[in-house]
C-alpha positions in Angstrom: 15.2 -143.6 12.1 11.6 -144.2 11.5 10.0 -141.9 14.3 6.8 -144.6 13.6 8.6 -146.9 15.3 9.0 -145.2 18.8 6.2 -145.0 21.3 3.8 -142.0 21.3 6.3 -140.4 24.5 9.6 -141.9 22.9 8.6 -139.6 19.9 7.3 -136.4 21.9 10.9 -136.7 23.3 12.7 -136.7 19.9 10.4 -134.6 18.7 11.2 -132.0 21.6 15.0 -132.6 20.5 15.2 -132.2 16.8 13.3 -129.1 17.3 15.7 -127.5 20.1 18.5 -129.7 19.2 19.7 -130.9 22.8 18.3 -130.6 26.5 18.0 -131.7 29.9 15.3 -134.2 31.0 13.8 -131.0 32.6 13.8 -129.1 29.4 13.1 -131.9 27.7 9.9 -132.2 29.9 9.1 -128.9 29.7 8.4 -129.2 25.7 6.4 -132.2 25.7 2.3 -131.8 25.7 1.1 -133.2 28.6 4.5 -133.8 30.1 5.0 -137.1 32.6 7.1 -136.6 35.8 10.6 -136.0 35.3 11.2 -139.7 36.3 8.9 -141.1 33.5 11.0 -138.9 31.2 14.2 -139.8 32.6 13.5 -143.2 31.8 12.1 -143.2 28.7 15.0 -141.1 27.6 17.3 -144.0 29.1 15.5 -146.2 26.9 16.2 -144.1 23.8 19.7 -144.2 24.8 19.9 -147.9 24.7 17.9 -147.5 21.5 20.8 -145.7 20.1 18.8 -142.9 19.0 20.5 -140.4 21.8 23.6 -139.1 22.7 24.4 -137.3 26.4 27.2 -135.1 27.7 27.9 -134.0 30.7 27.9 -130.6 31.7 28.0 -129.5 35.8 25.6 -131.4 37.7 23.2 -132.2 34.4 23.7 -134.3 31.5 22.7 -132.8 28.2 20.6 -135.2 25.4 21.3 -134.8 21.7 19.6 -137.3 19.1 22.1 -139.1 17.1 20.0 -139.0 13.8 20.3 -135.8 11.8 17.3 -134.0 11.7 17.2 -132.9 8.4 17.0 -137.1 7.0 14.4 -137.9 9.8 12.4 -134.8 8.5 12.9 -135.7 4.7 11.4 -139.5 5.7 8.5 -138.0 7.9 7.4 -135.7 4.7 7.8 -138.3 2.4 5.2 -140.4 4.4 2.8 -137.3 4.9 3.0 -137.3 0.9 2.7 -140.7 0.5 0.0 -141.0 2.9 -1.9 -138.1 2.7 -1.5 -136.7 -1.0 -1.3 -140.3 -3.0 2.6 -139.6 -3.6 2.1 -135.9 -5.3 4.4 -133.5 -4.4 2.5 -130.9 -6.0 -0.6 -131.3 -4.5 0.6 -131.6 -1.1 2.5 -128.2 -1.8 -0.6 -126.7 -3.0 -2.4 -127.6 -0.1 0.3 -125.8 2.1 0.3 -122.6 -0.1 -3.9 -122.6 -0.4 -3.3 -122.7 3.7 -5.0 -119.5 5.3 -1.8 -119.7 7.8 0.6 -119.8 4.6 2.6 -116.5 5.1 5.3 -117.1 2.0 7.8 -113.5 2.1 9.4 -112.6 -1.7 12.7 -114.1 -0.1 10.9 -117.6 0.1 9.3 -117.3 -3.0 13.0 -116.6 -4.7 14.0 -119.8 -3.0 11.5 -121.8 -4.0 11.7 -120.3 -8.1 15.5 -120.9 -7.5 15.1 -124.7 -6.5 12.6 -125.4 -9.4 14.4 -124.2 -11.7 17.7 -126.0 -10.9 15.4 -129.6 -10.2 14.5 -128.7 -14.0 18.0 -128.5 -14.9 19.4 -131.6 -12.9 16.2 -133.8 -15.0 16.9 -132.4 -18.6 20.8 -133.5 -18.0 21.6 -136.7 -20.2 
């Protein structure tokens, strides 16, 4: 799913979703900037059905929206265009640009992490 693709609303909505993972039309509205009526919402989430980008469930009197993409591919996609877009392609400097950030707050945990992955990206690359 190319998030590009969806109206400015359609993606608010999605957006709303991957973050909290499911909702109601209500919750969903309640997570969108400048939310619409609930009516807009309900039918631009109807659309988004028909789409195939959402799933629903019923539960009591409410049905209950999931998105059918995983988040984590639609959020490897999104950051590869910010790269692409933004930093020429370079993975480094867009990471340096995040880390110079005065709202960067990186804990020794994170830092561990992030030494952990390098080091194992180096090892996958100097494999035959």
């Amino acid at each position: 799913m190319n998030l590009e693709e969806l109206s400015r609303r359609e993606r608010q909505i999605m957006e709303v979703l991957f973050r909290e993972s499911e909702g109601t039309v209500a919750s969903i509205r309640d997570g969108m900037p400048d939310p619409p009526s609930l009516n807009a919402v309900r039918t631009l989430i109807q659309i988004l059905e028909e789409k195939g980008h959402l799933s629903r469930r019923k539960s009591g009197r409410e049905f209950i929206y999931s998105p059918k993409t995983n988040r984590r591919s639609v959020g490897i996609d999104a950051l590869r265009r910010v790269i692409n877009t933004f930093f020429q392609g370079s993975v480094d400097e867009a990471l340096a640009a995040h880390l110079a950030s005065r709202d960067t707050q990186i804990d020794q945990e994170t830092w561990a992490r992030l030494n952990a992955l390098i080091e194992e990206t180096q090892r996958e690359e100097e494999k035959p």
